[in-house]
Backbone bond lengths (Angstrom), bond angles and torsions (degrees), N, CA, C in turn:
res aa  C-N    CA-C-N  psi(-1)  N-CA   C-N-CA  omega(-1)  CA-C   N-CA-C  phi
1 X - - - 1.456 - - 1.513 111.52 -
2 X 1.395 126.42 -44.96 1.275 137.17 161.79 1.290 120.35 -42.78
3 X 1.304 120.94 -50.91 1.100 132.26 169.32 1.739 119.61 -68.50
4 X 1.011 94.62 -54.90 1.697 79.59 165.91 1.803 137.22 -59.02
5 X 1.741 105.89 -30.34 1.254 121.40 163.50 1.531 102.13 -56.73
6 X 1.070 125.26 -62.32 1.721 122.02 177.16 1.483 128.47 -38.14
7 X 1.412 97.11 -49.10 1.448 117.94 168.59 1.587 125.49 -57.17
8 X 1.684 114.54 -52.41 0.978 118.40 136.28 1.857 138.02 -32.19
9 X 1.118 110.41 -55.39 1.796 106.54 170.00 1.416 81.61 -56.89
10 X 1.591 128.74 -122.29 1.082 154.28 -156.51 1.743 89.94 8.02
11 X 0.919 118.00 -62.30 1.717 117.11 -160.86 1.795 104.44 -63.82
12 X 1.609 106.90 -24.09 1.572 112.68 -167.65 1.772 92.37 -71.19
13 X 1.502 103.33 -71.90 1.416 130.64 157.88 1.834 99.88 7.44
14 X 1.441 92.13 -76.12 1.362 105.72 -171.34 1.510 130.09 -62.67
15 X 1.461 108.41 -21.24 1.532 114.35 -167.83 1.318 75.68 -95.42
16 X 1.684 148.29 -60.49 1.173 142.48 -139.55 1.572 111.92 -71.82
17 X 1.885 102.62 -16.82 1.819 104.49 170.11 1.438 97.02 -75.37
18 X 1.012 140.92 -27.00 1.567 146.26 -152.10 1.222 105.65 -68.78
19 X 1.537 99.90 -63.51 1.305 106.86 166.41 1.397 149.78 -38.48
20 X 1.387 91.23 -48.38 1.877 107.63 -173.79 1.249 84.17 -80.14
21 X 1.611 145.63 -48.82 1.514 121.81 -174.65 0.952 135.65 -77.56
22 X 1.921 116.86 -19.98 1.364 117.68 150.16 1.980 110.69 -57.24
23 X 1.119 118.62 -25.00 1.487 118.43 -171.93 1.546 106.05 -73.63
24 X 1.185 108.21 -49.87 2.114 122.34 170.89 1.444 96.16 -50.23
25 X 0.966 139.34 -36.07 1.567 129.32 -131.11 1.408 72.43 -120.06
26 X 1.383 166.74 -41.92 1.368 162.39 -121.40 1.676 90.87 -124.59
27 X 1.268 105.64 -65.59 2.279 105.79 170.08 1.709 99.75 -55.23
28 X 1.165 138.89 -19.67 1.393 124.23 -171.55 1.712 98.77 -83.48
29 X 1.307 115.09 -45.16 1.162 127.45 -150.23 1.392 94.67 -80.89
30 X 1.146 120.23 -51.14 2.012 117.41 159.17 1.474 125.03 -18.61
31 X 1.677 94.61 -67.19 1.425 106.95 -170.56 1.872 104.94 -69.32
32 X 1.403 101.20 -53.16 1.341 83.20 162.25 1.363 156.58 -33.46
33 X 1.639 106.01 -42.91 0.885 132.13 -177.08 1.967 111.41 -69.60
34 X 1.924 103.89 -49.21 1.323 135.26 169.27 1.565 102.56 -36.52
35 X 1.417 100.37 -75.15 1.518 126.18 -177.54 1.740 118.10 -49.16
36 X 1.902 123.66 -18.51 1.123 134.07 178.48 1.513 92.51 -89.41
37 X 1.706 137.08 -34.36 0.781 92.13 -152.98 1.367 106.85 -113.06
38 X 1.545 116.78 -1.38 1.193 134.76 144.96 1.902 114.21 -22.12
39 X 1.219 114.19 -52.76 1.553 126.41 -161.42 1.961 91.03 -85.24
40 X 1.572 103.91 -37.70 1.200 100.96 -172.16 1.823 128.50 -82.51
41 X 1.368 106.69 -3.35 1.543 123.37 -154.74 1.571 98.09 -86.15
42 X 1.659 125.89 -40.17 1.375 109.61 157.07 1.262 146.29 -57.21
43 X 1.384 100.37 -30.66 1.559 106.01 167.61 2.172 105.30 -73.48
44 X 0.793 99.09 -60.04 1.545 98.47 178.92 1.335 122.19 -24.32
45 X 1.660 115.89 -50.55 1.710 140.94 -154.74 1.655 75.37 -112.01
46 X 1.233 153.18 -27.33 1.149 123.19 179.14 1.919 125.90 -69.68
47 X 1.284 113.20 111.91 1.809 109.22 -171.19 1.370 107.11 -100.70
48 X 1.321 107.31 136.56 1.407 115.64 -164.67 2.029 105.72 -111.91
49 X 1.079 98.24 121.99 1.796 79.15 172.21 1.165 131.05 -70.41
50 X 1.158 126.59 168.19 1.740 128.29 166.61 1.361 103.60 -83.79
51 X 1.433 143.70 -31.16 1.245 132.34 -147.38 1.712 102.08 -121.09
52 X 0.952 127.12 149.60 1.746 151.54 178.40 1.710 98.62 -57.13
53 X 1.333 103.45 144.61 1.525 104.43 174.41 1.594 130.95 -50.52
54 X 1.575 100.85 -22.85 1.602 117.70 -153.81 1.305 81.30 -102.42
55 X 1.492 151.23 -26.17 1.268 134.89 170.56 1.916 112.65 -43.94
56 X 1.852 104.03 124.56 1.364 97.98 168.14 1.334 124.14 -68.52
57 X 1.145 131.75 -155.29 1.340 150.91 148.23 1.668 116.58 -100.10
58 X 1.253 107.72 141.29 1.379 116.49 -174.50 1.782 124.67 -50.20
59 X 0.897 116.71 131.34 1.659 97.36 177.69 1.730 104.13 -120.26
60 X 1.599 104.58 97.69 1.660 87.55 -177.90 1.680 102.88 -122.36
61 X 1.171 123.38 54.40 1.589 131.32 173.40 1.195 102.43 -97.12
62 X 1.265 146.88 145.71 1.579 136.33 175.57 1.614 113.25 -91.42
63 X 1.582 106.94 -20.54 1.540 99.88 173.86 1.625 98.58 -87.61
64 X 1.246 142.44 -34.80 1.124 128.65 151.77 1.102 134.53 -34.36
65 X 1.489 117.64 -24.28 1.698 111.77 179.83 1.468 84.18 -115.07
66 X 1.045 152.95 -2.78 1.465 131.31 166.62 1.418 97.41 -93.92
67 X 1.291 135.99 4.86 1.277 120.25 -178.90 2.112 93.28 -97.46
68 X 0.922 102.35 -15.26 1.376 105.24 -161.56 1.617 98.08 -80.87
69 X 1.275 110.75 -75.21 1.152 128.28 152.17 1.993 119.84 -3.67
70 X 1.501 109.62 -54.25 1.174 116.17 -172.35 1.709 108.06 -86.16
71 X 1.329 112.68 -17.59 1.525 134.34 159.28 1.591 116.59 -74.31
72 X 1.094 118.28 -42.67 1.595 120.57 171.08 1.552 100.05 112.25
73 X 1.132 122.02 -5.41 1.496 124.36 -178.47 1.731 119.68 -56.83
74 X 1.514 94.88 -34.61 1.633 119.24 -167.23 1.796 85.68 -40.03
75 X 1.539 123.99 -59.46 1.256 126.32 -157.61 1.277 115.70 -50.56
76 X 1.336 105.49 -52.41 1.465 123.15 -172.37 2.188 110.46 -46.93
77 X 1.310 93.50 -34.65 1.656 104.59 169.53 1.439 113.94 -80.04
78 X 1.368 136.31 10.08 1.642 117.77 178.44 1.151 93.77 -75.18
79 X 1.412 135.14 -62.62 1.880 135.49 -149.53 1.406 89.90 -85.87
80 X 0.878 141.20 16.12 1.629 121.28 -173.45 1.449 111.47 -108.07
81 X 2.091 148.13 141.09 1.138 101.37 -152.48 1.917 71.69 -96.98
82 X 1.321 100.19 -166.35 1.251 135.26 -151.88 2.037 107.47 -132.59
83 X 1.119 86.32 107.82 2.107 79.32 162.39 1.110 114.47 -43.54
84 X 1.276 115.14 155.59 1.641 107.92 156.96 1.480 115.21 -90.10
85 X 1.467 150.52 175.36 1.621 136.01 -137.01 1.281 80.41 -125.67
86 X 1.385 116.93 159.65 1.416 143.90 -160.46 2.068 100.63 -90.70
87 X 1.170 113.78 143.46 1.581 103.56 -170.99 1.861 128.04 -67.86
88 X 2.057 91.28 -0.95 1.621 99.43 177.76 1.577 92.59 -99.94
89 X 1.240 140.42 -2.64 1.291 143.93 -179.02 1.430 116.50 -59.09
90 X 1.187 135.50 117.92 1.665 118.42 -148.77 2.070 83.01 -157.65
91 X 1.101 109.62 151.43 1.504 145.55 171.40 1.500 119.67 -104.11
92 X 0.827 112.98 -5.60 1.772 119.19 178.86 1.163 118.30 -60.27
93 X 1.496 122.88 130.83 1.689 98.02 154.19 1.706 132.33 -103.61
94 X 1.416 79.11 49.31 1.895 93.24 158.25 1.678 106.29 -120.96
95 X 1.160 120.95 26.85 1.153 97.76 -166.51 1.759 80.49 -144.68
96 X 2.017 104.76 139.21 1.211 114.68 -172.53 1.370 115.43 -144.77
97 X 1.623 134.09 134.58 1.187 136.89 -115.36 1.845 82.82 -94.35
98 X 1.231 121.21 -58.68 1.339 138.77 164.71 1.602 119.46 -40.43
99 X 1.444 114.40 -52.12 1.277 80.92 168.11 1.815 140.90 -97.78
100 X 2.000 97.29 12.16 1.229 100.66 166.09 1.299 108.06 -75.46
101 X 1.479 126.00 -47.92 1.555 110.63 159.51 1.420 147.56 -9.96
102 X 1.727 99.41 -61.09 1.408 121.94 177.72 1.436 103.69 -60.75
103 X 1.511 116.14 -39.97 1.356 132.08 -137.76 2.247 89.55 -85.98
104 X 1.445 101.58 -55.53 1.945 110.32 157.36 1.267 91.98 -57.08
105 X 1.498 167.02 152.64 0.884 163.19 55.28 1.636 94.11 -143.78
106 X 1.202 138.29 -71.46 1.384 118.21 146.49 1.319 120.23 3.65
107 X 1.076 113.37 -90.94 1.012 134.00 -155.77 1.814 122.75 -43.48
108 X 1.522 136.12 112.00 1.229 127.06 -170.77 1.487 100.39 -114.92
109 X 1.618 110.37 143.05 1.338 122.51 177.19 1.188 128.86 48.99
110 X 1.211 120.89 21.08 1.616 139.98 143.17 1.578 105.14 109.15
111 X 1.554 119.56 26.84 1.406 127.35 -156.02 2.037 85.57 -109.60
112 X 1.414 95.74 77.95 1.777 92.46 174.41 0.801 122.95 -92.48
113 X 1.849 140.51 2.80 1.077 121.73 169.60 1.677 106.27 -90.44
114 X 1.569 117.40 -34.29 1.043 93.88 169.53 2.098 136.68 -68.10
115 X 1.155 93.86 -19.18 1.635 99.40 157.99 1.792 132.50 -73.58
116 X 1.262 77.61 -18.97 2.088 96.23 169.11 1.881 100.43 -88.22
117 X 1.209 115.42 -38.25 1.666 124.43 161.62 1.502 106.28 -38.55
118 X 1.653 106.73 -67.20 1.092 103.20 -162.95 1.434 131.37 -57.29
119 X 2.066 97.30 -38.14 1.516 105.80 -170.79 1.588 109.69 -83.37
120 X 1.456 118.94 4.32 1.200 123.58 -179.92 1.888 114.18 -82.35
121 X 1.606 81.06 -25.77 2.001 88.88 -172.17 1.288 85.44 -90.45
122 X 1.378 143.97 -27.09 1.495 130.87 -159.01 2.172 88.51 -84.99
123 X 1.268 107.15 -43.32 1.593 95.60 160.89 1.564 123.21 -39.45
124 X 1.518 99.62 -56.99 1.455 100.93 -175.95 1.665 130.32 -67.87
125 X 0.946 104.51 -22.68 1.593 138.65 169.71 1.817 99.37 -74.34
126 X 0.920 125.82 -74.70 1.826 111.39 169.37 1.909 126.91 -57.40
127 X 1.328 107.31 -20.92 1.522 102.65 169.02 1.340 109.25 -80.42
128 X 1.366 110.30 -43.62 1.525 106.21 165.37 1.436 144.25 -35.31
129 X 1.472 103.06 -41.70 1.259 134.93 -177.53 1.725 113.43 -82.48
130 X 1.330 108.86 -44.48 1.439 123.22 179.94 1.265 102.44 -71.19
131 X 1.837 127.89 -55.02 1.645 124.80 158.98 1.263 118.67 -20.04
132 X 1.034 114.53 -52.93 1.738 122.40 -163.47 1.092 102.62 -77.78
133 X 1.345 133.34 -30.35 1.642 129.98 178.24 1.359 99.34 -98.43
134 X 1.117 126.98 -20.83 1.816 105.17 154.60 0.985 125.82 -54.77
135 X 1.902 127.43 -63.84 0.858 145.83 -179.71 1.674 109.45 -54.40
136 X 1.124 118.81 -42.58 2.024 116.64 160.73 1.454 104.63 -34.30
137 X 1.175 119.20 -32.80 1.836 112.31 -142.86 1.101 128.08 119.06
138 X 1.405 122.88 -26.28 1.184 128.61 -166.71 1.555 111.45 -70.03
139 X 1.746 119.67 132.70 0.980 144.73 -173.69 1.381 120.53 -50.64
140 X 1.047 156.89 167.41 1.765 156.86 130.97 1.943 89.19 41.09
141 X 1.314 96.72 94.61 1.529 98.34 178.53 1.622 95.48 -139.07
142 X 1.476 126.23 110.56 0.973 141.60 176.68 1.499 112.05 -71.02
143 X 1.808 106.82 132.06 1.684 103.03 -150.51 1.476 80.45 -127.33
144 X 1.346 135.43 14.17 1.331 95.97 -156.04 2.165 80.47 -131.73
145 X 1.269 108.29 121.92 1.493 122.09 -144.52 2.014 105.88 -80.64
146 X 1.880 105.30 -32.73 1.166 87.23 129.62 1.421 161.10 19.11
147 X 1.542 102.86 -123.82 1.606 109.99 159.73 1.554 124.36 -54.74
148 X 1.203 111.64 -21.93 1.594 140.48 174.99 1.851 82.78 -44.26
149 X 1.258 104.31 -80.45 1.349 121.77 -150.83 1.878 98.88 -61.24
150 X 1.117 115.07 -55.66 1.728 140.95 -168.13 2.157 80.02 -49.83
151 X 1.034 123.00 -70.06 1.538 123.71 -164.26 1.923 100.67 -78.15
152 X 1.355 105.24 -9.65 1.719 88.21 174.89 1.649 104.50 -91.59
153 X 1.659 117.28 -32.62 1.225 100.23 167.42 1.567 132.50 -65.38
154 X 1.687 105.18 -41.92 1.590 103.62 178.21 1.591 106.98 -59.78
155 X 1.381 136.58 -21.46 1.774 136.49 173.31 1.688 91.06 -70.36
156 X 0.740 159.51 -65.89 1.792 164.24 -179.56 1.503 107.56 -41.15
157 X 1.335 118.98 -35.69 1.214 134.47 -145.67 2.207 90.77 -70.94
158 X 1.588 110.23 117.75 1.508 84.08 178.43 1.482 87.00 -99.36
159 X 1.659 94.40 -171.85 1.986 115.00 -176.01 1.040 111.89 -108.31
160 X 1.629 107.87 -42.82 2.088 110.29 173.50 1.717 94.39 -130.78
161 X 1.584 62.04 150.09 2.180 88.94 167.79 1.501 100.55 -131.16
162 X 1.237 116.89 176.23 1.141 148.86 -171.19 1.704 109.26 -110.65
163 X 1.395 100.82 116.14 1.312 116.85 -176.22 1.385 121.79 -118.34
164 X 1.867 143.40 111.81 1.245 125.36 -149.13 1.806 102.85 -86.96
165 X 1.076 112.82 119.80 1.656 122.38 164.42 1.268 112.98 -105.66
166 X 1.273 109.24 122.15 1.573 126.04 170.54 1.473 122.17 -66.38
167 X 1.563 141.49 114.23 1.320 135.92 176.82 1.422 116.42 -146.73
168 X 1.215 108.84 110.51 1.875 97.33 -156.50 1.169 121.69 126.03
169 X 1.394 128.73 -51.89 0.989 134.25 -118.16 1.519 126.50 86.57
170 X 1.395 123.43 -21.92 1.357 107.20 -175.50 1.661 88.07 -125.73
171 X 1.599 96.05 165.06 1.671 111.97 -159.22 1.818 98.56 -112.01
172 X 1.123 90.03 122.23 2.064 108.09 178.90 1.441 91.52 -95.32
173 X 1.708 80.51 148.05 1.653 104.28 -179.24 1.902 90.72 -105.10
174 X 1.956 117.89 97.36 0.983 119.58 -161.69 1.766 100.74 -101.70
175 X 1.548 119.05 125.89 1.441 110.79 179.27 1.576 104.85 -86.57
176 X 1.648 96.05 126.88 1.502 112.36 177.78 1.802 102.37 -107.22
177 X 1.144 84.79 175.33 1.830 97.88 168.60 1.713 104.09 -90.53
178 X 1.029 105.58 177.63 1.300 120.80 -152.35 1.418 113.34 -145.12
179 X 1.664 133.58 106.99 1.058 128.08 -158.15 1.562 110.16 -79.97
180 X 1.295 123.47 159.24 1.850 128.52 -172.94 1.777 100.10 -69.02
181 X 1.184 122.64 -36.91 1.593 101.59 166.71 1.795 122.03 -74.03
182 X 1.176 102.03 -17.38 1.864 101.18 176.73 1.356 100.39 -87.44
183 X 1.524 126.96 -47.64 1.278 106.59 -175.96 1.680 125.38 -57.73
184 X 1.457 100.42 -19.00 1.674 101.78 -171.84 1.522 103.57 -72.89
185 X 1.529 110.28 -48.85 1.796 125.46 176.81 1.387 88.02 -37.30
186 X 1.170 128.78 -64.19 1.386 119.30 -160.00 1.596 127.95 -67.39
187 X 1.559 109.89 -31.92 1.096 123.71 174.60 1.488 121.23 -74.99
188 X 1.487 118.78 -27.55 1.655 130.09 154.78 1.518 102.63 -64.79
189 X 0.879 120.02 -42.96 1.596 107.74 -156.17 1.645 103.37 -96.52
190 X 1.164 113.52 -3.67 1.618 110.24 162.66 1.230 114.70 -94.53
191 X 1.205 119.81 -20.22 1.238 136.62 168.08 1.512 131.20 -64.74
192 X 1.215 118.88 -38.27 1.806 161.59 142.67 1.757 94.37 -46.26
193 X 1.052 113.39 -96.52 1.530 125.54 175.35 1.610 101.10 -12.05
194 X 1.335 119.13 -90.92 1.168 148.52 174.47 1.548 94.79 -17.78
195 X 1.607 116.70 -67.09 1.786 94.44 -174.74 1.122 115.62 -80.58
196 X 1.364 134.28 5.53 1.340 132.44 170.21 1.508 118.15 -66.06
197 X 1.588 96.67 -41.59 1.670 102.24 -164.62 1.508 95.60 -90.97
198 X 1.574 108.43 79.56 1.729 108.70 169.40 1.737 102.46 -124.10
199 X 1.111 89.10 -155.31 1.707 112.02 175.80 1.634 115.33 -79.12
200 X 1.227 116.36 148.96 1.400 106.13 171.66 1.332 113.09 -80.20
201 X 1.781 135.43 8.88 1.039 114.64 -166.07 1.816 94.14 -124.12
202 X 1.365 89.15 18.23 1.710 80.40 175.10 1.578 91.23 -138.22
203 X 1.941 111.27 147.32 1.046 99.11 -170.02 1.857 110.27 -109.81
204 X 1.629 86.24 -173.65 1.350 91.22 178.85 1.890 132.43 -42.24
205 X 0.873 119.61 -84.28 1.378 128.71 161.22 1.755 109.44 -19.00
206 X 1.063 107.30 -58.23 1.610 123.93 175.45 1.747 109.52 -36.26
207 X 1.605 93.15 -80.05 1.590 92.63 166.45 1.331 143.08 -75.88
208 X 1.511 106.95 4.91 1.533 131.04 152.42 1.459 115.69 -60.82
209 X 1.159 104.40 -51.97 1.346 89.51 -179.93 1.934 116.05 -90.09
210 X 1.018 98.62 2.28 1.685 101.51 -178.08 1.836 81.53 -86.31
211 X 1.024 134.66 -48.49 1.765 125.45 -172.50 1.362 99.09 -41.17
212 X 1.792 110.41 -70.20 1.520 117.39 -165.21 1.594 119.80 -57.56
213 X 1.049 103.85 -21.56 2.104 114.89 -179.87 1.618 87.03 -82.63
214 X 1.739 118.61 -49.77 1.916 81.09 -166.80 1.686 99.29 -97.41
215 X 1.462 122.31 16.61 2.127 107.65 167.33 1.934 73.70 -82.65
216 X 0.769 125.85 -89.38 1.880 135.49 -171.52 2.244 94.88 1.15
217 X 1.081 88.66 -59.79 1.676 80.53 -170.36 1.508 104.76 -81.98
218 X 1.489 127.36 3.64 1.755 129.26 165.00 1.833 92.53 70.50
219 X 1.528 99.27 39.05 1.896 108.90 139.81 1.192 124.38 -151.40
220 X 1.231 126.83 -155.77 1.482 134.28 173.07 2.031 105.44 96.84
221 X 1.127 115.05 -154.99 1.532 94.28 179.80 1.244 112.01 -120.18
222 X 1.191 142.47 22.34 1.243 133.99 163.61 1.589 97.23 -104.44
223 X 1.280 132.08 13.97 1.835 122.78 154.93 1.846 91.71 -100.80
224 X 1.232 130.61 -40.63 1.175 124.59 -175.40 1.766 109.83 -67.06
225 X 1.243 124.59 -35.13 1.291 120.92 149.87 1.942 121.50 -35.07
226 X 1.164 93.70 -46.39 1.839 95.93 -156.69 1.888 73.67 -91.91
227 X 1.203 151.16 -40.88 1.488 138.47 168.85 1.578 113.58 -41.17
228 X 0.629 100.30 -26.02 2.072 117.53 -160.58 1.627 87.58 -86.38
229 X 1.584 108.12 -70.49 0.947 85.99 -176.13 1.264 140.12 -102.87
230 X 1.412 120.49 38.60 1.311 127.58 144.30 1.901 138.35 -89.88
231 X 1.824 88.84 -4.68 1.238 121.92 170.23 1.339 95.74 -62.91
232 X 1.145 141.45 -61.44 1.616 157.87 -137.85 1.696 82.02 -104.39
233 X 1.058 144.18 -73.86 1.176 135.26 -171.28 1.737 109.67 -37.53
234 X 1.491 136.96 -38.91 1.034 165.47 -154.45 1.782 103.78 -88.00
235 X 1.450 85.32 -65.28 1.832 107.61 161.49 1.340 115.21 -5.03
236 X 1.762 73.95 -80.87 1.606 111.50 -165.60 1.619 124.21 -79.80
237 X 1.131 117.60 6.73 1.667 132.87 -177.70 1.462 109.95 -65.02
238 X 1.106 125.33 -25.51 1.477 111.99 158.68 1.953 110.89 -53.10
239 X 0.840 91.88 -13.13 1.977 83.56 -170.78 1.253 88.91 -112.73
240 X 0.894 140.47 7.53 2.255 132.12 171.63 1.504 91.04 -58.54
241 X 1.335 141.06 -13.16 1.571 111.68 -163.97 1.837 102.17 -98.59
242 X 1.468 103.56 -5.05 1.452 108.13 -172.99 1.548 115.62 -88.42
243 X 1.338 93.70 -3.01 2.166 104.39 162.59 1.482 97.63 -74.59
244 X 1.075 149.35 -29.56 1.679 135.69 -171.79 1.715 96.37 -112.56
245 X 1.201 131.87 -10.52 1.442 104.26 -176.42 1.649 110.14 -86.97
C-alpha cells in the first residue's frame, strides 16, 4: 500500500513537470512568434511602386485636357511618360467624380446599386421640384440636379473645427483649420445624417433632395450646423494659440 501511494506521487510529480514545461515552451513560442513579427510588420505594410518618380498621373477628363491645352501645358506632357489610369477612371460625360462619392457614402454594406437607386430618385425628386418653379415663373432656376448637389456641398463645406488639446490638466476645445478632404467628409455626411433623421412617412430620397434644394439656397439645417459650428470655433479663439504651444 505504501508503495503504491509513492508510486502514485512520483507519476503526479511527473505529469505536473510536463506541464509547466510544455507551459514555458508554449509562452516562449508566443513571444517568439510576437517578436518575428514585430521585426517583420515593416517590411509587410511597406508598398513599393512599379513606376519612377518622374512618371505623371493620368489626365483623362476632357475639360481637364482642354483646360490644359488652352494654358499651353498640354505640350509640356507629350515626352513625359504617363501612368496608366486606374480601372474606375472613366472619360464620359455621364459620369461625375462627386456624385460617385456621394453615391459610396450612401451606400451601407456594400448594397450599391441600391444606394445609386436611391441618389438617382433623390435626382428625380429635385428636377421635379425645380420644373415646377420654372414653370410658376420663377427666374434663373437651376434644373440640372448635378450642380444642385456640387454647390449644396461647397454651402455645408465648414473652414474650422474644434480639436481637444490638453494643457494643464484640463482639455480646450482649440479651433483649427480644416483640410479640403475633411471638410467635404463632413459636408456629405451631414448632409446623409440630415435625411435620415426624418419621419417615417416620408422617404429617403424625398428628404434628400429637400436637404440639397435648401444647402443650394445657403439654408435649411445642415448650413446651420456648419454656422453653429463656426460660432463655437469663434467662441473659442482665445485658445487658437494652444495649437503651437
Amino acid at each position: 500500500m505504501i508503495l503504491s501511494l509513492v508510486e502514485v506521487l512520483a507519476e503526479v510529480m511527473t505529469q505536473m513537470k510536463y506541464l509547466v514545461s510544455l507551459r514555458s515552451s508554449i509562452v516562449a513560442g508566443k513571444a517568439i512568434v510576437n517578436f518575428s513579427r514585430c521585426l517583420t510588420a515593416p517590411l509587410v505594410n511597406k508598398q513599393y511602386s512599379s513606376y519612377a518618380p518622374y512618371f505623371v498621373e493620368p489626365v483623362y477628363k476632357k475639360e481637364v485636357q482642354k483646360s490644359l491645352a488652352e494654358s499651353g501645358d498640354l505640350s509640356k506632357l507629350a515626352h513625359v511618360p504617363i501612368k496608366p489610369a486606374q480601372n474606375d477612371d472613366t472619360s464620359s460625360v455621364y459620369h461625375e467624380d462627386i456624385v460617385r462619392k456621394f453615391t459610396n457614402y450612401v451606400m451601407r454594406k456594400g448594397k450599391k446599386e441600391l444606394a445609386r437607386n436611391l441618389v438617382e430618385k433623390a435626382f428625380e425628386n429635385i428636377k421635379r421640384i425645380q420644373l415646377e418653379k420654372y414653370n410658376g415663373g420663377e427666374a434663373n432656376v437651376e434644373t440640372n440636379p448635378v450642380l444642385i448637389m456640387d454647390k449644396a456641398i461647397s454651402n455645408c463645406k465648414p473652414l474650422l473645427t474644434l480639436t481637444p488639446i490638453k494643457r494643464g490638466g484640463v482639455r480646450y476645445q482649440v479651433p483649427v483649420p480644416i483640410t479640403e478632404k475633411r471638410s467635404q467628409f463632413l459636408a456629405i455626411n451631414w448632409l446623409i445624417m440630415a435625411a435620415k433623421e426624418k419621419e417615417r412617412t416620408v422617404h429617403f430620397p424625398e428628404k434628400l433632395a429637400w436637404e440639397l434644394l435648401d444647402a443650394y439656397d445657403n439654408k435649411g439645417r445642415v448650413v446651420k450646423k456648419k454656422q453653429d459650428l463656426h460660432r463655437q470655433c469663434e467662441a473659442n479663439r482665445a485658445y487658437a494659440h494652444y495649437r503651437w504651444s
